[in-house]
N, C-alpha and C positions, 0 to 999 in steps of 0.2 A: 546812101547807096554805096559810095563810095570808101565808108569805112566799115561797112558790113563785106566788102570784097575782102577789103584788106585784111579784116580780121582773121576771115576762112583762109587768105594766105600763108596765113603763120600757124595756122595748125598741121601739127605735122602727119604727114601721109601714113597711113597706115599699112598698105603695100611695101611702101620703103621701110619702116620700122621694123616689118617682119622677112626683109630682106636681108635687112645689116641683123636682126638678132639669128637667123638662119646661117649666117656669113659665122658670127658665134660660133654656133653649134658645131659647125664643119670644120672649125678650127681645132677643136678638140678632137674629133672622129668624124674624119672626112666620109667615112659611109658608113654612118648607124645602121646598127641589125633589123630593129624595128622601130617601130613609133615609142615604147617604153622605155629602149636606151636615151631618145630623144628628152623622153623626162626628165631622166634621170640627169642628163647633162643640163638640162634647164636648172632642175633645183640646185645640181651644185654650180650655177651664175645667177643664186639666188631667187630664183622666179619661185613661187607659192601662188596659190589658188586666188590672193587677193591681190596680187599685185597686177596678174595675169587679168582677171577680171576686170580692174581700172585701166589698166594700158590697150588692152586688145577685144572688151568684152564679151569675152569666152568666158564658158560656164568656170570652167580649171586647169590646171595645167596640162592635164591630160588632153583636152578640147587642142589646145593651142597647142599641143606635141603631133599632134592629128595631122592639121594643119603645117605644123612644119614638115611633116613625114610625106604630102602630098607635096608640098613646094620641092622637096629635097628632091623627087623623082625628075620635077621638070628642069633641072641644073642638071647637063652634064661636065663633067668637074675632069680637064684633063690636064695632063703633067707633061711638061716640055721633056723630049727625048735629052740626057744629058750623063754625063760618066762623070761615077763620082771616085776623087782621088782616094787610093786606098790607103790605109793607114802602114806606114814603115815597118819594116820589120821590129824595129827596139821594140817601138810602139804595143804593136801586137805580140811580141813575147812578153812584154810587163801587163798588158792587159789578162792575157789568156792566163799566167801565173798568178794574177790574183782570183781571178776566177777559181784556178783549181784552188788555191787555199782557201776559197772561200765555201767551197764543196766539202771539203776533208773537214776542215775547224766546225762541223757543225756535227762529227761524228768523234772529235777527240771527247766530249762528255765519257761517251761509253767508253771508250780505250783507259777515262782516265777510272772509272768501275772496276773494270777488271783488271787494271793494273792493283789496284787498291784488295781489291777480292785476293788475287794473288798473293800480295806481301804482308796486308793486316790482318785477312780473312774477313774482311768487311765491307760493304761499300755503305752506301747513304741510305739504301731499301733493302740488300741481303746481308747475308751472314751464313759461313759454311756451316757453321754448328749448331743451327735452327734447330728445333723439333719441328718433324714435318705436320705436325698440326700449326702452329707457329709458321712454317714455310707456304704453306697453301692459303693460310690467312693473306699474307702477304702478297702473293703471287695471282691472287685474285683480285686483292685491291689495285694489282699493278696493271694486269690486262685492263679490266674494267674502266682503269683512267684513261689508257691509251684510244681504249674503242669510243668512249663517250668523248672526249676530247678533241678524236679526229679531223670529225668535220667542222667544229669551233676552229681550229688552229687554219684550217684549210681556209673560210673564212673570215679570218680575221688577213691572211696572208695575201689573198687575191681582194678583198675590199682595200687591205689597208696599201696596200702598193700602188692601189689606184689612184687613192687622192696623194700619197707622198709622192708622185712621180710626176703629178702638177702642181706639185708647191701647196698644198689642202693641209696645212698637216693637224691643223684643228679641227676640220674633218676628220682626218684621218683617226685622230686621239679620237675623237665622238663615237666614229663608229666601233673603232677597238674596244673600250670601253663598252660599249653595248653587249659587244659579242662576249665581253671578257662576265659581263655580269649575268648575260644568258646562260653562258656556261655553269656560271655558281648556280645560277635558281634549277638548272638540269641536275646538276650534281646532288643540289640538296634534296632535291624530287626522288631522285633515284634513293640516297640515303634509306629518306624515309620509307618508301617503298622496300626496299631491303628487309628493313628491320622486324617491317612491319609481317610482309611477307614471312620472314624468318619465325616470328612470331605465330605465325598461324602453325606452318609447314615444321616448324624446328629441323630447318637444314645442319644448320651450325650452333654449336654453344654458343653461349652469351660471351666471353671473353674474345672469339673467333670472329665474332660480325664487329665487337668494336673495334678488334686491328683492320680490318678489313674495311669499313670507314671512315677509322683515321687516316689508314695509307690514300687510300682513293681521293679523300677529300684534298691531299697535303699535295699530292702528288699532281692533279687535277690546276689548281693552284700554278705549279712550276711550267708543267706546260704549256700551260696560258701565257705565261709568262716570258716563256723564251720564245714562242712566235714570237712574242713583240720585239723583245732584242733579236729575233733575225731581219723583222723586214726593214729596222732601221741598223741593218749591219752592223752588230753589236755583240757578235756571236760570242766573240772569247769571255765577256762578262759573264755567259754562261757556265764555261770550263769551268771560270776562278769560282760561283757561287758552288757546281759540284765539290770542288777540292776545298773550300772551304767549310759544307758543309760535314765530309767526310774526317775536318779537323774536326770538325765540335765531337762530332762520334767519339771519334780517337779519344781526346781529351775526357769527356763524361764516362766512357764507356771504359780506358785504359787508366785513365789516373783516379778518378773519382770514383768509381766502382760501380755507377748506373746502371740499370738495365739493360741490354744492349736494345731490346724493341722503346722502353720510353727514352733511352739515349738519342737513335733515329726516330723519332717522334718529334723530340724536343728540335733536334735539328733541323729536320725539314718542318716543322713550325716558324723556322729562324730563317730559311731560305728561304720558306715561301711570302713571310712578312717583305723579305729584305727584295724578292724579286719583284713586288706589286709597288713598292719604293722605288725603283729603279726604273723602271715602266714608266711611272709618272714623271719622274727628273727625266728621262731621257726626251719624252712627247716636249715638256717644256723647255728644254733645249730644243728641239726641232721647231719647234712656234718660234722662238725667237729668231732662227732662222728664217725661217716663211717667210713670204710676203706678206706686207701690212694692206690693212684694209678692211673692206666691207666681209665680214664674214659670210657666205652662203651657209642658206638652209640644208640640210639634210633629206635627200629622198625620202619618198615615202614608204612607210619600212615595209610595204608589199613590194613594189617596186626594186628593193636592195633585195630583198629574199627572192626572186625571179633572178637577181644577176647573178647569186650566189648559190642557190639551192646543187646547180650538177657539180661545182667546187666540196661543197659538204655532205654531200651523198660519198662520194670520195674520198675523201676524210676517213670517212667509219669502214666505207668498205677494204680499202688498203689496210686500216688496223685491224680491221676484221681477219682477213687474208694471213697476213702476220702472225696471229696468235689463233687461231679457232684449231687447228692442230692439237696445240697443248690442251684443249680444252677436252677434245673428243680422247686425248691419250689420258689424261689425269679421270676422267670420268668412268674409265672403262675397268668392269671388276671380272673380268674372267678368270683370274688367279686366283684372286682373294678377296671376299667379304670385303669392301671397304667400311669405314665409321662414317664418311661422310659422303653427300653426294660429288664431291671431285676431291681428291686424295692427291699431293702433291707428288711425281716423279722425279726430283734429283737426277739420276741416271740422262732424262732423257731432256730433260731443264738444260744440264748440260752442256750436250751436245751441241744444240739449237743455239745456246749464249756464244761459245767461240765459233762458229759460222759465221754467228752476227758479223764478226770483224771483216770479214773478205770485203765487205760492201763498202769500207772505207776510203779505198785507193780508185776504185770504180766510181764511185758518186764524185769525185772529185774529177775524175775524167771525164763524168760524164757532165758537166757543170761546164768544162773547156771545149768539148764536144758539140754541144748545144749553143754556147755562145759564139764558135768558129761560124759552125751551121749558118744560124739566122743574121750573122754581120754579113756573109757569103749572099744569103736572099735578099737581105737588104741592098746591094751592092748592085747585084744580079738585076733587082726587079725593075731598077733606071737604067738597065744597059741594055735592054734586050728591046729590040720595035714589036707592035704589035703582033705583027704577024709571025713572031720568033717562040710565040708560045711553046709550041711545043718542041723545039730545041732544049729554052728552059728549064721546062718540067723533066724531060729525060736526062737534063746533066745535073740537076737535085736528086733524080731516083738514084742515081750512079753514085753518086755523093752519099746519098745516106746508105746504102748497101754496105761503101765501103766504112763506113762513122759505126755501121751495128756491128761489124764484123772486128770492129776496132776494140770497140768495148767489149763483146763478147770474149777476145781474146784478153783480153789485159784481165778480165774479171775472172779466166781460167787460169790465169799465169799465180793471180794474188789466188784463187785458191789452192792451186801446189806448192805457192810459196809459205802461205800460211801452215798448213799442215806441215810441214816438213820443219817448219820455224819453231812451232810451239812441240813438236815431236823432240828436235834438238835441246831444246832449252827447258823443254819440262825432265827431261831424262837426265841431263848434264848438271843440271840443282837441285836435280834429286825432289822434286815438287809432287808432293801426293797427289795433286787433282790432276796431275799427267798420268797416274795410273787407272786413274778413273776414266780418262777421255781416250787414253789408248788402248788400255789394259782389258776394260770391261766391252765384250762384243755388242753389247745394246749399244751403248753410247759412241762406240767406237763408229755402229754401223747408221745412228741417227747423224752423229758430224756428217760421214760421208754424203750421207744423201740431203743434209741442208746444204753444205756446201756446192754440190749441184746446182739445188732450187734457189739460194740466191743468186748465183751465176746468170740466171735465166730472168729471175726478180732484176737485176743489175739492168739488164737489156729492155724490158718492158717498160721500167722505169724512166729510164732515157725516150721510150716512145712516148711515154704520158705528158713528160714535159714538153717535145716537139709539140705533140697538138694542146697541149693546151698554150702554148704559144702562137699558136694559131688561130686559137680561141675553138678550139673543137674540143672541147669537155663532156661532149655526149659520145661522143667517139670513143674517151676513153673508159667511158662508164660503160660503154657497150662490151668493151674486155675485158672489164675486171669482175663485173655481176657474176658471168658463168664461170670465171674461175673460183669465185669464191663459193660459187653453189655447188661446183668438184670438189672442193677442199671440204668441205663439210662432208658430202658424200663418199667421195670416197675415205678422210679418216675415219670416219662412223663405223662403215661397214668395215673395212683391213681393221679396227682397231678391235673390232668383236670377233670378226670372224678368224682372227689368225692369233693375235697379240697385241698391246695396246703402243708399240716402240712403230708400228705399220704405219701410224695414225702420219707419219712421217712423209708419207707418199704421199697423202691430202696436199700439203705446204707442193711437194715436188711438182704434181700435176696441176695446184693452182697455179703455181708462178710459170710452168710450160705454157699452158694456158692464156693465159696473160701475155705472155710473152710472144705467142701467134699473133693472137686476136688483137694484139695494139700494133704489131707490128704490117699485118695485114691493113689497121684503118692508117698507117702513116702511107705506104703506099699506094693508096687511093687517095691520099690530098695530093702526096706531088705527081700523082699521074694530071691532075687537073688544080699545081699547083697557084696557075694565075687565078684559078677563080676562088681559091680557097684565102691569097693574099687580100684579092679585093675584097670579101667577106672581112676579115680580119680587119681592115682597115679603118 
């Protein structure tokens, strides 16, 4: 009798095991969203359906996530009123300065493009002296990687941050990896489909669908790629792989007498090997870093696609947004008969490429902008008593009023500065494609009005990143859907009904658009900013 007590003594309580593994869970995300995050934190501390089963006899993880999700309610978890010391001034000027060079270095790529465009007439994807059959090939495989690509990079960005920001990083590599090979079996799905398609319809020649293939496939590839060296801060190795691959060009293409399309072919063949190389040495440097140990399992990949789906809807729609303009201008034949179903623009290609720039010195601001911000809420949300909420919330509305109205100006200043720069300097060197960009009224009059619309793009984007820092990603999909459903709409119609350089106004009034509507859903988190941190947390 006596050793049958003792026995049942040493079994351990089950109440309490599902206390202390509860205690777990809150350590990681003191208040999960729902009982699914709860799994997902399980599986990455290992737990799976059979372990679960022997320890706590539930049917699966999901059962025991239930269960935790019912315990979590009857915990209320609170935080000792307490001021935290702020960081020095050095402090915060060397922090917030890397921040912005870490905003800007993720847009010297393209600066080092058109630098390159500029002086050799070439970069690593164009070339001034195309045949626009050759151009549009090109220019198709280029959109079509960005838009297919978007939501893959989107996430791999927001999974793979998640576990390298708890030391995961073989997680992290796993799921990178994943997404990076979903992306290939998309890519090559689409391919085929292309081709296939092409085959039926004969949109394009046979020599037309294979640039168009190759670029998407190679291109596709680098993308993939350079997510990964950004979310392990690794951004310059990307510059050097552009400028390097723009050497091979140079070299095949200037000494050897190559083709210039299998010149850039061969090379971004050579990038894109050399960027999936680098990927992999980089993850195994970060492991060796990590912590050692019991490796955790992997969510279950319904589970990771629920955490990640309004990130990757995201993805495609901002690329979308981006480029479906050129699509409705290149498509459109009110002048002329075209040969094919989308017929490259030059003129209006243009325009659109030097705009791009304005976004440089902005994204970089808005990179110090957002990390001022949220170190400010951070700061804030242990300084204020309960009952100060709405104090709070009104001196964060105040705050970001003044943060949009920051970026909106600097974003206006880099576009008078830029026009008036490449006006000076394309006229002063005498550079033919300054007579094209200022010379020709279409092009002269598409820069203007991109330069506008990213101005506006510059501000929206800074809102997308607030809330999705907040973890409000449907917020930002609620602003970006209907702009891109005006951008469509309206280039379709101005680009038939007037001229096809209108289609221009689509990009304007999406990124206005955009630009409300995110800024309108940031304003309603910090009207009710305490409940949207607790959320978040």
């Amino acid at each position: 009798m006596n050793l049958s007590i003792a026995a049942e003594s040493q079994v351990p309580d089950k109440d309490a095991m599902l206390e202390r593994l509860l205690e777990e869970v809150l350590e990681k995300h003191m208040q999960p969203e729902d009982r699914y995050e709860i799994a997902a934190i399980l599986e990455s501390l290992g737990w799976n359906d059979l372990r679960a089963a022997q320890t706590f006899g539930v049917e699966d993880v999901f059962e025991l996530a239930s269960d935790l999700w019912e315990r979590s309610h009857a915990k209320a978890k609170y935080t000792p009123f307490s001021k935290v010391d702020p960081m020095s001034l050095t402090q915060l000027i060397v922090s917030l300065t890397r921040t912005f060079l870490r905003g800007v270095l993720f847009a010297i790529p393209m600066a080092i493009s058109v630098i390159s465009m500029l002086s050799l007439k070439f970069s690593l994807w164009s070339y001034e002296n195309l045949s626009v059959e050759l151009a549009t090939a090109i220019a198709i495989g280029t959109i079509l990687s960005f838009v297919t690509v978007g939501g893959f990079t989107q996430a791999i960005a927001r999974r793979g941050f998640f576990y390298i920001i708890q030391g995961y990083y073989n997680m992290a590599r796993r799921t990178t990896f994943h997404f990076i090979g979903s992306g290939f079996i998309v890519c090559l799905l689409l391919c085929a489909l292309f081709f296939v398609l092409n085959t039926v319809i004969q949109m394009f020649p046979f020599k037309m669908v294979g640039v168009i293939i190759l670029y998407f496939f190679f291109l596709n590839t680098i993308w993939l790629s350079v997510t990964v060296m950004y979310i392990l801060k690794k951004e310059l190795l990307f510059s050097g792989l552009i400028a390097f691959g723009i050497g091979i060009v140079f070299v095949l293409f200037k000494w050897v007498g190559v083709n210039i399309i299998l010149s850039q072919l061969i090379s971004l063949l050579f990038v894109s090997m050399i960027s999936i190389a680098i990927v992999v040495w980089l993850f195994k440097q970060a492991e060796k870093r990590g912590e050692k140990g019991i490796q955790p399992q992997l969510p279950k990949m319904s589970v990771t696609l629920y955490s990640i789906m309004p990130y990757f809807l995201y993805g495609f729609m901002y690329f979308s947004l981006l480029y479906v303009d050129r699509v409705m201008a290149w498509s459109t034949n009110n002048k002329f008969t075209m040969p094919f179903l989308i017929w490259f623009r030059g003129e209006y290609e243009l325009g659109l490429d030097f705009a791009l720039l304005v976004l440089i010195v902005p994204m970089g601001i808005a990179e110090v902008v957002l990390t001022k911000l949220m170190m400010d809420v951070e700061i804030s949300q242990k300084s204020y008593w309960g009952d100060e909420t709405d104090v709070m919330n009104t001196t964060f509305r105040v705050i970001y009023y003044r943060r949009l109205l920051t970026i909106g100006s600097i974003a206006a200043v880099s576009a008078v500065a830029l026009y008036f720069t490449l006006k000076m300097v394309f006229y002063k060197l005498d550079i033919p494609i300054g007579k094209t960009l200022f010379g020709s009224d279409l092009t002269h009059f598409v820069f203007i009005v991109a330069l506008v619309s990213y101005m506006l793009l510059a501000m929206a984007l800074m809102n997308a990143i607030i809330l999705f820092s907040l973890s409000q990603p449907y917020l930002v999909l609620s602003a970006i859907w209907p702009a891109l459903l005006l951008n469509v709409t309206t280039g379709f119609l101005l680009s038939r009904w007037l001229s096809y350089e209108y289609a221009v106004f689509g990009l304007f009034l999406g990124a206005a658009v955009f630009m409300i509507l995110s800024t309108r859903n940031v304003i309603k988190v910090f009207r009710n900013l305490d409940y949207y941190l607790y959320a978040a947390s």
